[in-house]
N, C-alpha and C positions, 0 to 999 in steps of 0.2 A: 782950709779952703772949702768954701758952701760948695755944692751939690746942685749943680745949675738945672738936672734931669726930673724938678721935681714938678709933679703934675696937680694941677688946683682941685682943691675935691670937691668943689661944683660939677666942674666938667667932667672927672670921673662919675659921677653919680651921675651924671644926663648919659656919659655916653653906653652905661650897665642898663640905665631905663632903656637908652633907643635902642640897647639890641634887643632888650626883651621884650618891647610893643612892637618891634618888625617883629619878632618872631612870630606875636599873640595876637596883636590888634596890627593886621599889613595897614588898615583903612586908615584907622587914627597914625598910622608913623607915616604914612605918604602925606595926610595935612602938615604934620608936626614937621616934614622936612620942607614945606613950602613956605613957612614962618622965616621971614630976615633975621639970621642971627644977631644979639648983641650980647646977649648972656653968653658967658662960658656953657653955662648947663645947657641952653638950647642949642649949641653951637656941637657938645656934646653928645647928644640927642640923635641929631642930623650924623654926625657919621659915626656914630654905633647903629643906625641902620643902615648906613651905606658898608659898616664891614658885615652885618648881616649877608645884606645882597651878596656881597662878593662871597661870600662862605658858602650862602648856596649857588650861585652861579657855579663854583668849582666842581662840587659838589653832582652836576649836574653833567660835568666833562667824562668823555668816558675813559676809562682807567688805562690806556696809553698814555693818555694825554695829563696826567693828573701826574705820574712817576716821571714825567722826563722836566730833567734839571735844564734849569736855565741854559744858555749859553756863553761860557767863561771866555770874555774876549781877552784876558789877559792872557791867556796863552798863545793866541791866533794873530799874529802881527798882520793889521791891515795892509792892501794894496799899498798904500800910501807908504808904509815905512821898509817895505821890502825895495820900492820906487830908491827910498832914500841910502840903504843898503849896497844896491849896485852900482849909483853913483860915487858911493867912495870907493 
């Protein structure tokens, strides 16, 4: 059976350029992500500075906020199905 997870190495190569022109050039990656994607690579590009961004937006949270884990709703039975609980 192929391996359906495999990623085009266009778009890997845009998306390694667009973290490291957010990182280096923010001016030239805020043009490059105004460009209408059609290429894998530029499409690439565009959100290797958008996980840029979020890397440093985190980054920028302050360290309560940074260690606290998600919220596991699978363990927390909504209103709705405690509703469905006491009707049987």
């Amino acid at each position: 059976m192929e391996e359906t997870n495999k990623i085009d190495p266009d778009y890997l190569k845009g998306f390694n350029d667009g973290y490291i022109i957010a990182q280096y050039e923010p001016e030239l990656s805020e043009k490059l992500s105004k460009i209408e994607a059609v290429s894998p690579r530029i499409l690439g590009m565009q959100q290797g500075r958008e996980q840029f961004i979020k890397e440093q937006l985190k980054e920028k949270l302050p360290n309560w906020l940074k260690d606290k884990p998600t919220p596991d709703r699978t363990n927390n039975p909504s209103k709705d199905q405690n509703k469905q609980i006491d009707k049987e």
